[in-house]
C-alpha positions in Angstrom: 109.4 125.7 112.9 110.6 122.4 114.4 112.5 120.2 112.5 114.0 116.6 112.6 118.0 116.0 113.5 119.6 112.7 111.6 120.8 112.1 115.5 117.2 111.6 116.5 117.0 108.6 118.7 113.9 106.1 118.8 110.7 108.3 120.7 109.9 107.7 123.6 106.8 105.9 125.3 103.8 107.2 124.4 101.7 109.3 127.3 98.2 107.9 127.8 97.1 110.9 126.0 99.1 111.7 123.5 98.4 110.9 119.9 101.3 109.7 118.1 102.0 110.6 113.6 104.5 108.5 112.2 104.9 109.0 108.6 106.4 105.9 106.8 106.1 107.9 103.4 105.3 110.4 101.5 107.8 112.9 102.7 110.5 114.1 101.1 109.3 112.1 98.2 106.4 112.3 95.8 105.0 109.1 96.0 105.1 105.7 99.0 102.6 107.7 101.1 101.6 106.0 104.3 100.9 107.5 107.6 100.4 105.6 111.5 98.8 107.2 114.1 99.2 105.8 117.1 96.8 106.4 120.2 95.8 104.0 123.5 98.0 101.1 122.2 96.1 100.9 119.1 97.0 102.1 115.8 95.7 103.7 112.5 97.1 103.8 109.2 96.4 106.0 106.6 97.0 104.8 103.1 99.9 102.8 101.7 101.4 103.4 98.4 104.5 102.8 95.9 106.9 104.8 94.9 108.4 104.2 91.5 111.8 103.9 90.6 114.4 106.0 89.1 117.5 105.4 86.3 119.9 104.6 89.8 117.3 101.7 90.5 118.0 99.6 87.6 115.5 96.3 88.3 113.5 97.6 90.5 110.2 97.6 89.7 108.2 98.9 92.9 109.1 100.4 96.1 107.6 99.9 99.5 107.1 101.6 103.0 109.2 100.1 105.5 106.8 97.9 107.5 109.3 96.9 110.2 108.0 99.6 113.0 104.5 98.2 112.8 105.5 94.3 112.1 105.2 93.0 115.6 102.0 95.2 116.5 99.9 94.1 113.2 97.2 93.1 116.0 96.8 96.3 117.3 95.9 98.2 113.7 92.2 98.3 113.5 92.0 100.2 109.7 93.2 101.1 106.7 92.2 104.3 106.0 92.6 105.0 101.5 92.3 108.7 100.9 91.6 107.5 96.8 92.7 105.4 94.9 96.2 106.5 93.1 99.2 103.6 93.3 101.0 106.1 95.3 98.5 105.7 98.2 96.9 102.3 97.9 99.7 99.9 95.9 101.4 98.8 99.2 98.3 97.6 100.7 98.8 94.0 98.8 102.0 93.9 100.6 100.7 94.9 104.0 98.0 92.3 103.9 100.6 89.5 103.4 101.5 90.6 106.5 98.1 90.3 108.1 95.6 89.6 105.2 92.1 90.5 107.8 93.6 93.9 108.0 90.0 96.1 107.6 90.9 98.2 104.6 88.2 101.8 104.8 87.4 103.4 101.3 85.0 105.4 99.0 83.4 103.0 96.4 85.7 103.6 93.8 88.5 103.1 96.2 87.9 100.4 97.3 86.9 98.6 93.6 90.1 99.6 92.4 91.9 98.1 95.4 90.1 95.0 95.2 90.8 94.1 92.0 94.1 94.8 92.6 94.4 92.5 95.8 92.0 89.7 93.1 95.6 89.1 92.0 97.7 89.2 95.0 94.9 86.2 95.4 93.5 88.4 99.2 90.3 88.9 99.5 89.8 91.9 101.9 87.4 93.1 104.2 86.5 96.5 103.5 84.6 99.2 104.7 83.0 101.6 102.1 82.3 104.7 103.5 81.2 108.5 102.1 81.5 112.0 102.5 79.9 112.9 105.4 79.5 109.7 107.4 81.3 108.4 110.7 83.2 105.9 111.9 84.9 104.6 115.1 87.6 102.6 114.1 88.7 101.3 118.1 89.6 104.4 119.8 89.7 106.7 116.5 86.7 108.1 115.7 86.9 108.9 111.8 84.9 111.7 109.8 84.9 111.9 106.4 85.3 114.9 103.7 84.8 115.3 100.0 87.7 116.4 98.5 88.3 117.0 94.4 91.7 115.9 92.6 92.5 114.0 89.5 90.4 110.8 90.5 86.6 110.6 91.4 85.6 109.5 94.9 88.5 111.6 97.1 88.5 111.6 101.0 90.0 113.6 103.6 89.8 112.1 106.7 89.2 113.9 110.4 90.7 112.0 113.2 89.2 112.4 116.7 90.9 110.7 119.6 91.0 112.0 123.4 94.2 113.8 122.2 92.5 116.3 119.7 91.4 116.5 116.2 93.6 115.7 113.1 92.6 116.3 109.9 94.4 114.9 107.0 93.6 116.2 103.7 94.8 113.5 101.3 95.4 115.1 97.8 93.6 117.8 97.3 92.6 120.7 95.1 89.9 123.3 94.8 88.2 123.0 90.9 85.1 124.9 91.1 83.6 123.7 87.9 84.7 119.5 88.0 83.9 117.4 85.7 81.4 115.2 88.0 80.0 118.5 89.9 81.9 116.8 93.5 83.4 120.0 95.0 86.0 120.0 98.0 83.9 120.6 100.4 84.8 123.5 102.4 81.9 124.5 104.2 82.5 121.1 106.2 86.3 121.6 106.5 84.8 125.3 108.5 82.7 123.4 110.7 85.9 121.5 111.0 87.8 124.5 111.6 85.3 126.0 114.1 85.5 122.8 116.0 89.2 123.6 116.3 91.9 121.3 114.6 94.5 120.2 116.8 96.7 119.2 113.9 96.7 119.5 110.2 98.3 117.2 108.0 98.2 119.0 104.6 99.0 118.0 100.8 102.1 119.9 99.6 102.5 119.1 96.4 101.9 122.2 94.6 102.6 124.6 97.7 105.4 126.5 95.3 103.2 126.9 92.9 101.4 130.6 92.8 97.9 131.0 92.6 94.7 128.3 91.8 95.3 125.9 89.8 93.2 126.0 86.5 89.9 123.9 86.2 89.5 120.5 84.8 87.0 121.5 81.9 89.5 123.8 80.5 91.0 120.9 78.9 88.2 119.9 77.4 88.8 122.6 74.4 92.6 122.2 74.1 91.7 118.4 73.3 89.0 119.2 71.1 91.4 121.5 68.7 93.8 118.9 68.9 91.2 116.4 67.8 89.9 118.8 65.2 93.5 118.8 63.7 95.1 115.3 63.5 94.8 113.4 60.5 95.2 110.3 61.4 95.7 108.0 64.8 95.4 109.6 68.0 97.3 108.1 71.2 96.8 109.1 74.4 99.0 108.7 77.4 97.5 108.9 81.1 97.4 107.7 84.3 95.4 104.2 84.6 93.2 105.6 87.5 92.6 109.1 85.8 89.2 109.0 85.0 88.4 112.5 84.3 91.0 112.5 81.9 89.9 109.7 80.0 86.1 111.0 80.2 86.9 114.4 78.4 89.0 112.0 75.4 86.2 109.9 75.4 84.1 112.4 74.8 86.1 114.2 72.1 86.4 110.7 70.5 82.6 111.0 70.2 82.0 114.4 69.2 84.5 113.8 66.4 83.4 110.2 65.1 86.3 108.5 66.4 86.4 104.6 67.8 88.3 104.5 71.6 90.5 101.3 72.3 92.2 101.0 75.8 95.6 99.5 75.9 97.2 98.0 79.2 96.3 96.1 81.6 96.0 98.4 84.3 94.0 100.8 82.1 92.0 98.2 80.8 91.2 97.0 84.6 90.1 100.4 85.7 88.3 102.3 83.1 85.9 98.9 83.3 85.7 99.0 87.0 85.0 103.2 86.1 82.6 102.2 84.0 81.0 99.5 85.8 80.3 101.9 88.6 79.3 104.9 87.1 82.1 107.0 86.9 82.9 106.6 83.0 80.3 107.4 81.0 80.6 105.7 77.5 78.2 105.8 74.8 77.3 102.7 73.2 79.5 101.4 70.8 82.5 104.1 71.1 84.5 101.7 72.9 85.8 98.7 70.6 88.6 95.9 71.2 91.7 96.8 70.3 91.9 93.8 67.8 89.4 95.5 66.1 91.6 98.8 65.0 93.1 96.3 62.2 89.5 97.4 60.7 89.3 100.8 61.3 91.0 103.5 59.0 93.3 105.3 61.0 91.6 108.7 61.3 88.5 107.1 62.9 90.8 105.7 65.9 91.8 106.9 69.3 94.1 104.8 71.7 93.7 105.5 75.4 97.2 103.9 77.3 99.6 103.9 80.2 103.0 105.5 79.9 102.9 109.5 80.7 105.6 109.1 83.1 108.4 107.4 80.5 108.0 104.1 82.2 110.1 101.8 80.4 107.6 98.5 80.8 104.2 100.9 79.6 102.5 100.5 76.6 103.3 104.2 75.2 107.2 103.5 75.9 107.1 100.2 74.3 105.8 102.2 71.1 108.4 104.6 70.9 111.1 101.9 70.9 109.5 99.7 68.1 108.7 96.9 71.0 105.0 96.6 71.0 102.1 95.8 68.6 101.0 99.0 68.2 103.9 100.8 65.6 104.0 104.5 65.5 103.2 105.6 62.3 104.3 109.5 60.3 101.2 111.4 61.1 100.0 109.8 64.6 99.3 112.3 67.5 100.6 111.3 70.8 98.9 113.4 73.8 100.4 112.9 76.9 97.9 113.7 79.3 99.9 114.4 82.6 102.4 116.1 84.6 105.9 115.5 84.9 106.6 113.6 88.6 109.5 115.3 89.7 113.0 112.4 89.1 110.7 111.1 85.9 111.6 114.0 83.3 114.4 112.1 81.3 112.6 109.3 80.9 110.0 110.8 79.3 111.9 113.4 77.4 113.3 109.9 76.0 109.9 108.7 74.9 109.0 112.0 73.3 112.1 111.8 71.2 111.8 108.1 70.4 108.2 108.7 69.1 109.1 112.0 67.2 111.6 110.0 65.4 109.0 108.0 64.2 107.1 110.8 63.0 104.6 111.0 65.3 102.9 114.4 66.4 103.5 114.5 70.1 101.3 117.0 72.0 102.2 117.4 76.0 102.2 120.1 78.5 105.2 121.9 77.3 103.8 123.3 74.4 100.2 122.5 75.3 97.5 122.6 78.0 96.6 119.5 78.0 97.0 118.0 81.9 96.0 120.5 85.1 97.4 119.1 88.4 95.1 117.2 90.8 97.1 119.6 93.9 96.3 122.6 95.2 98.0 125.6 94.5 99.2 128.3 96.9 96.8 130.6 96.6 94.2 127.8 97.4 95.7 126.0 100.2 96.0 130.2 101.9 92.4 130.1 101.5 92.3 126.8 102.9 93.9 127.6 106.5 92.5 131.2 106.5 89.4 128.6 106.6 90.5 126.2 108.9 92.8 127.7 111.2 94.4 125.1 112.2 96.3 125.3 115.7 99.7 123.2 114.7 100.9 122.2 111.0 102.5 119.1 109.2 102.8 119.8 105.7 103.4 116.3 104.0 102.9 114.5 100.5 106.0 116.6 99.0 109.5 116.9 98.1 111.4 119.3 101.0 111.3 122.1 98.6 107.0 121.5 98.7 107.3 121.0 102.3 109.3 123.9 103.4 106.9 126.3 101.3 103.6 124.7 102.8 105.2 125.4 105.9 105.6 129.2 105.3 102.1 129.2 103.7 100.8 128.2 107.0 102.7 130.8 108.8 101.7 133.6 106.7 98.2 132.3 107.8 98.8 133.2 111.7 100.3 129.7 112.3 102.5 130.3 114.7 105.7 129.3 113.5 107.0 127.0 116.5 103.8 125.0 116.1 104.6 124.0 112.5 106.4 120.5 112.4 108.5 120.1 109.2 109.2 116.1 109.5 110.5 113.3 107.1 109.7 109.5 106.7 110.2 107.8 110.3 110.2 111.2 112.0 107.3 110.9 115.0 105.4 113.6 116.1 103.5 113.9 119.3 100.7 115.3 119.8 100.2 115.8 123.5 98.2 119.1 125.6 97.6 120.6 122.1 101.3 121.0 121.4 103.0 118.8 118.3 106.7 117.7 118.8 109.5 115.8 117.2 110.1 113.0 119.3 112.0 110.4 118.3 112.7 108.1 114.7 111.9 105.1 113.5 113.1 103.6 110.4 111.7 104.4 107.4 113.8 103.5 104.5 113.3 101.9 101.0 111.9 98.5 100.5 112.7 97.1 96.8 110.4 95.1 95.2 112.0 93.0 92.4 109.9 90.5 90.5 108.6 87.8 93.2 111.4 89.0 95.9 110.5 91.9 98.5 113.1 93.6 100.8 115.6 91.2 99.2 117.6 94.0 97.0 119.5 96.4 99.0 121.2 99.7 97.9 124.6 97.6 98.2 123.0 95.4 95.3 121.9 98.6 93.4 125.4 100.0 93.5 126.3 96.7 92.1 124.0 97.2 89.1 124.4 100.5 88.4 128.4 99.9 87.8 127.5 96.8 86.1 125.2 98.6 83.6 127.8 102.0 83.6 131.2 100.2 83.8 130.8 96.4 82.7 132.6 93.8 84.6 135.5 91.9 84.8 136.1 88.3 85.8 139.6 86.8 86.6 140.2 83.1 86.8 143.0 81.2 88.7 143.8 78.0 89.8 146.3 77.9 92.8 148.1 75.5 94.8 146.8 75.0 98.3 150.5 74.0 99.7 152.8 76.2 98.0 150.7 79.2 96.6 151.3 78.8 93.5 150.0 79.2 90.0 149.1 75.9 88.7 146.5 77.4 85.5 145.8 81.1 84.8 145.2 83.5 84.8 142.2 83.7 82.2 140.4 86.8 82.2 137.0 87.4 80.7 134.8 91.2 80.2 131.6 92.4 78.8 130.8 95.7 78.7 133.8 97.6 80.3 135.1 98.7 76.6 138.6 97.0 76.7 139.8 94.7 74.4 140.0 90.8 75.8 143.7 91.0 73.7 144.6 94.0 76.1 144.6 91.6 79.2 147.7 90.5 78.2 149.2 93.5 80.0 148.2 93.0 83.2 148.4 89.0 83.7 152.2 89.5 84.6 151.0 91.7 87.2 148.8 89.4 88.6 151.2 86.7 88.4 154.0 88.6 90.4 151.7 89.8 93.2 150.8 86.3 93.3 154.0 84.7 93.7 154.9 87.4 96.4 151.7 86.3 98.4 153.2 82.9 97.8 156.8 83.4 99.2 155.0 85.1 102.2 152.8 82.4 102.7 149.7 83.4 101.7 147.2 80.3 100.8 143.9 81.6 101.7 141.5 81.9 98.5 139.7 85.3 99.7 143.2 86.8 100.2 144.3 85.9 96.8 140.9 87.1 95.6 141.6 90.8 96.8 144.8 91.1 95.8 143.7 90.2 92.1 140.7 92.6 92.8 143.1 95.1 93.4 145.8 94.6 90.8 143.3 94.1 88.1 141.5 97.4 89.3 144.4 99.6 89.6 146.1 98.7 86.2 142.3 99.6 84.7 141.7 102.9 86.7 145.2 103.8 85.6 145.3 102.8 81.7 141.5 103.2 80.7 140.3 106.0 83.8 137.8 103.4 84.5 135.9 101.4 87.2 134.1 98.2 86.3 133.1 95.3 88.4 136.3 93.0 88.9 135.1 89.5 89.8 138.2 87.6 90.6 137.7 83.7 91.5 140.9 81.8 92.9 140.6 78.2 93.1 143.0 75.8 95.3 143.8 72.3 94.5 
C-alpha cells in the first residue's frame, strides 16, 4: 500500500495521458468532501461539502475545501458532479460559484432542488444539469456514467469516469438495503458490467469499513418507532438530519398510524421536506402536516415535532430546547428521539443535549439504548461483496477518518487487490493515474478554510488559538502611559480582567513588577512602545503562571507622549 510523506513536494506535470485525483476533502475527516480530476488540461470536480466545527473552533460556523489549487484554472472546470445531496458534499458549492458563478453544477432531481434553493439565498442562480441512473454524459474530455446507489437520502449517484487514461468509478456514499423504503436498490448488476469492463481505479466510501457485517435495513426502524409512539404520553420531538427523508417518511407515517399532527421546525428542515414533498419524495397525507403556530391548539399527546439538532449543534432547534433558549420548552413527559448517528468529534456535544433535555424531564430515546437510526454506509461485509463484484485493478479508499481508511484498504486487499496498487492518500495528496498504475505524486494544499458569519478564509488557526484561551483562560489588559524621551512612567499602570478568575484587588502585586522592569528598560534606553509592550506581556504572564498556574491572554498597551 502506498502512502503519502508530509515531505511530499508539489506533483509534477501531468503526462498527456495520465488522469490526475486530487482530493481537497473528505479524507481523514468525515465530512468537506470534494474531489478534482484532472485530465487534458481540463478538470472535473466531484462534489463540494462542509465540514462542521468542533469545541476547539469556537465561532466558526462552516468549514470549506481549500479552493486555492484550482483558483487560477476555474476556466478549465467544465462540471460539478453532486453524488446527493448531504451538506457534506454539496454546502461548498455556494462558495465555489462566487468564485465562478456559470460553473455547470450535474445532479439527480433531488440534488439538484436541494442545491438550488440553497444557492436562491447565496442570491446564484446555477446552471445545472439533471441527470439519472443510467444515462451518459460527456462533460469535455470526461465522459460520465451514472449509478443508482441507496444511502440515507433518496436520489444517490455514483459516478463512472471514462477518460483516455481508464475508468474511475467513484461510489459516493453508499450502502446495500435490500428492502428501502422507496424500492431504489444499489445497483449492482450495473456496477458488474462496470466491473467486467475493467475499473482502472476505485474511489470507494469508507465510512463504515470497520464495521463487521451488513448494515441493517431501513424498514427495520419503522417498528422501533412505532413502540415508541405506542408508548409516549404526551409530545413527541424528533431530531434528524434536514435532508433525511426516509427518516422523516417512516415518523410521518407513525404520526399517522397513531393520530398524531406533524410540525417541522427549522429552517433547513422546513426548506427541504417541502422541496421532498414538492417532488415526490415525501409522501404526506392530507392534513397531517400543520404550522407549528398551530400546536398552541393541539393537546400535547396529538403532536409530533420533526427538527434539526441530532448532532448537538449549539445554533439547532433541538439544542436550543434543551437549554431553555427557544419557543418550544421541554416539558416532564416529552419524548425526544434522536434519529441519527453519532459523527465521530460530535459526541460531547450531544451527550450535552441529552443531559440538558433529561433535566427537563423529557424522555430521550437515541441509538444507545434504542434502534432508532441505521447508517446510510456500507458495512464490511457489504463493500467485500462489492469488490468481489467489481474487481477493481487499483484502490483509493476515501470519505473516512484514517482508521476507516486504512481498514477499506485491507478490505480491498483481502479481495485480491494487490496490495502495492492500493493508494491510502489524504486531502491535497495527488494521485496519478497513468499506464493502469496509480501513484502518489506530489501535494497540494489542502487545509481548512473558516467560514465566520459574512467573512471566508479570514480566521486562521492563529485566531482560533486566540479564542480558545480567551474562552479557557480569560484575558488580561495592562494599560501605561510612558514618556517618549525618558522612558518613563508618566500614568499606570491600570490593569483590567474578565474571565481569568483573579481578583482585580490582586493586581496590586504585580504593578511594582511592572514598574521596575520598566524603569530598567528606561535607564537602558528603551523607548520603543512594542518593546515596552513585551516586556509587560512577559512580567504580567510570569507573575500569573507562577501565583495562579495559569495562562490567559495578556493584552498589554503602552502609550508614549
Amino acid at each position: 500500500m502506498s502512502h503519502p510523506h508530509p515531505e511530499l513536494g508539489p506533483p509534477p506535470r501531468l503526462p498527456e495521458e495520465g488522469l490526475r485525483v486530487i482530493p481537497l476533502g473528505g479524507l481523514g475527516e468525515i465530512g468537506r468532501n470534494m474531489t478534482v480530476f484532472e485530465y487534458g488540461g481540463r478538470l472535473l470536480i466531484v462534489d463540494c461539502g462542509v465540514l462542521f466545527p468542533e469545541e476547539e473552533q469556537p465561532g466558526v460556523d462552516l468549514i470549506l475545501p481549500d479552493f486555492s489549487v484550482i483558483r487560477d484554472r476555474l476556466d478549465d472546470i467544465d462540471a460539478v458532479v453532486l453524488t446527493h445531496g448531504h451538506e457534506d458534499h454539496i454546502g461548498g458549492v455556494p462558495y465555489l460559484l462566487r468564485e465562478k458563478p456559470d460553473i455547470p453544477i450535474v445532479g439527480s432531481k433531488l440534488t439538484l432542488a436541494l442545491i438550488e434553493a440553497k444557492l436562491q439565498e447565496h442570491r446564484i442562480r446555477p446552471y445545472t444539469l439533471e441527470v439519472k441512473e443510467g444515462q451518459r454524459e460527456r462533460l469535455g474530455p470526461f465522459e460520465c456514467e451514472f449509478v443508482a446507489v441507496n444511502h440515507s437520502i433518496p436520489d444517490g449517484l455514483a459516478v463512472a469516469i471514462r477518460t483516455g487514461a481508464g475508468l474511475v468509478v467513484h461510489t459516493g456514499d453508499f450502502k446495500m438495503d435490500q428492502l428501502p423504503l422507496d424500492g431504489r436498490l444499489t445497483d449492482l448488476r450495473h456496477f458488474a458490467k462496470l466491473g467486467e469492463e475493467g475499473i482502472d481505479l476505485m474511489l470507494a466510501d469508507s465510512t463504515n469499513a470497520e464495521v463487521p457485517g451488513f448494515v441493517p435495513n431501513e424498514r427495520d426502524i419503522s417498528g422501533v418507532l412505532r413502540q415508541v409512539f405506542a408508548q409516549a404520553k404526551k409530545r413527541i420531538i424528533v431530531a434528524s438530519f434536514a435532508s433525511h427523508v426516509h427518516r422523516v417518511q417512516q415518523v410521518v407515517d407513525a404520526a399517522h398510524a397513531y393520530g398524531r399532527r406533524v410540525a417541522f421546525i427549522g429552517r433547513s428542515m422546513v426548506r427541504n421536506m417541502g422541496i421532498a414533498r414538492e417532488l415526490g419524495y415525501l409522501r404526506v397525507p392530507a392534513g397531517l402536516v400543520v404550522d407549528v403556530k398551530a400546536l398552541d391548539d393541539l393537546p400535547d399527546e396529538d403532536v409530533v415535532l420533526i427538527c434539526t439538532g441530532s448532532q448537538g449543534e449549539p445554533m439547532a432547534a433541538l439544542s436550543r430546547m434543551a437549554n431553555r433558549d427557544h419557543q418550544i420548552r421541554i416539558m416532564p413527559g416529552d419524548t425526544v428521539i434522536l434519529a441519527s448517528s453519532l459523527i465521530p468529534g460530535n459526541e460531547n456535544a450531544v451527550y450535552r443535549v441529552i443531559n440538558g433535555l433529561t433535566r427537563w424531564g423529557a424522555n430521550v430515546v437515541h441509538k444507545g439504548n434504542a434502534k432508532v437510526h441505521v447508517s446510510g454506509h456500507a458495512a464490511a461485509g457489504e463493500l467485500l461483496y462489492f469488490y468481489n463484484i467489481t474487481q477493481p485493478r487499483n484502490l483509493m479508499p476515501v470519505h473516512g477518518e484514517w482508521r476507516h481508511l486504512r481498514a477499506n484498504a485491507a478490505l480491498g486487499a483481502a479481495t485480491g487487490v494487490p496490495e502495492q496498487q492500493i493508494v491510502i492518500a489524504e486531502d491535497g495528496v495527488a494521485v496519478d493515474l497513468i499506464d493502469g498504475k496509480a501513484r502518489i505524486s506530489g501535494k497540494v494544499p489542502a487545509g481548512y478554510v473558516y467560514v465566520d458569519g459574512l467573512s471566508v478564509g479570514d480566521v486562521t488557526d492563529a485566531s482560533l488559538k486566540d479564542r480558545r484561551i480567551l474562552g479557557d483562560e480569560g484575558f488580561i489588559s495592562v494599560f501605561v502611559v510612558v514618556d517618549s524621551t525618558s522612558g518613563k512612567i508618566v500614568s499606570g499602570p491600570s490593569i483590567q480582567s474578565r474571565g481569568s478568575g483573579i481578583d482585580e484587588a490582586d493586581f496590586g502585586a504585580v504593578i511594582p513588577k511592572i514598574e521596575a522592569v520598566l524603569s530598567k528598560s528606561a535607564q537602558d534606553g528603551v523607548t520603543e512602545s512594542h518593546q515596552l509592550q513585551q516586556l509587560v506581556r512577559r512580567t504580567v504572564g510570569k507573575w500569573v503562571s507562577d501565583t495562579y498556574r495559569r495562562r490567559p491572554m495578556i493584552m498589554p498597551v503602552v502609550v508614549d507622549v
